[in-house]
N, C-alpha and C positions, 0 to 999 in steps of 0.2 A: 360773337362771344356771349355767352348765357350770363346773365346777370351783369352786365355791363353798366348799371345803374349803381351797382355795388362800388365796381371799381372807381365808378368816377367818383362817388361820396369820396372815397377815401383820398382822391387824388385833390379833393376842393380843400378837404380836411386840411391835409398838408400845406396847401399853397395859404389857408388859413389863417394857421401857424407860425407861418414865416413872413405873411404880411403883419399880422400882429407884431413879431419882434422886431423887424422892421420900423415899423410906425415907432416903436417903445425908443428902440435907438436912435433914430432922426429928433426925437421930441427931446433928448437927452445929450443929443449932440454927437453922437456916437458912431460911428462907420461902422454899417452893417456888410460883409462881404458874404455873399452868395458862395465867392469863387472859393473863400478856407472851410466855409459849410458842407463843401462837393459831398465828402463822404459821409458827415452825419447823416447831411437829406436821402443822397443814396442808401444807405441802410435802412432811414427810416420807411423809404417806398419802398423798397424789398420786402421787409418785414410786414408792412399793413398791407401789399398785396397779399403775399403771402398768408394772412390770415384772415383774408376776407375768401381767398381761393380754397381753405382747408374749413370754410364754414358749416358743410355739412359734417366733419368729423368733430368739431367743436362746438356746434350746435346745441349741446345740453347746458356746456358750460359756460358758454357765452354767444348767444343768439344773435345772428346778424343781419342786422335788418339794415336801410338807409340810412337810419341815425345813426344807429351804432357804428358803420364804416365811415359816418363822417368823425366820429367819435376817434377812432382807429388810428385815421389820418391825421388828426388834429395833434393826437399824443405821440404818435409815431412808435420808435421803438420800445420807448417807455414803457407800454400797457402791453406789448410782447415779450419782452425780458421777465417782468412783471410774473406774466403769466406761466413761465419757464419756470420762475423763481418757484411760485408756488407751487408749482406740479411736481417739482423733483424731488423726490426719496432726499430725507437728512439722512445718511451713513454714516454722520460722525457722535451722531448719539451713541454707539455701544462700546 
């Protein structure tokens, strides 16, 4: 798999992320459940693979190097909705 260094930033990214909230909850006393997360984290891997995979057509816009897909991972869907939001035509201006 070609740039397989990409994919795994993104996949540290993630595990990252969820070990921080993690740590945040146990410090707070709080039950962290992995298992009602299923489909946030599944989207958010979707999604940051997804956009480390379409790196060459988004490469102007946002260049992706090993920081940046840890980057990717870490925010998850967040920095891809994000970047939806921003891309798409306002139609209701007229």
């Amino acid at each position: 798999m070609e740039h397989l260094d990409l994919y795994i930033m993104t996949l540290v990214g993630l595990f990252m992320h969820h070990a921080k909230k993690y740590v945040e909850h146990y410090n707070e006393g709080k039950k962290y459940s992995l298992k009602g997360l299923a489909p946030t984290i599944s989207l958010s891997v979707v999604t940051s693979l997804v956009v480390v995979y379409l790196r060459d057509d988004i490469g102007l816009l946002y260049p992706i190097t090993p920081f940046s897909a840890l980057v990717i991972g870490y925010f998850g869907n967040s920095i891809f909705f994000s970047f939806i939001k921003a891309k798409k035509p306002n139609l209701d201006e007229n």
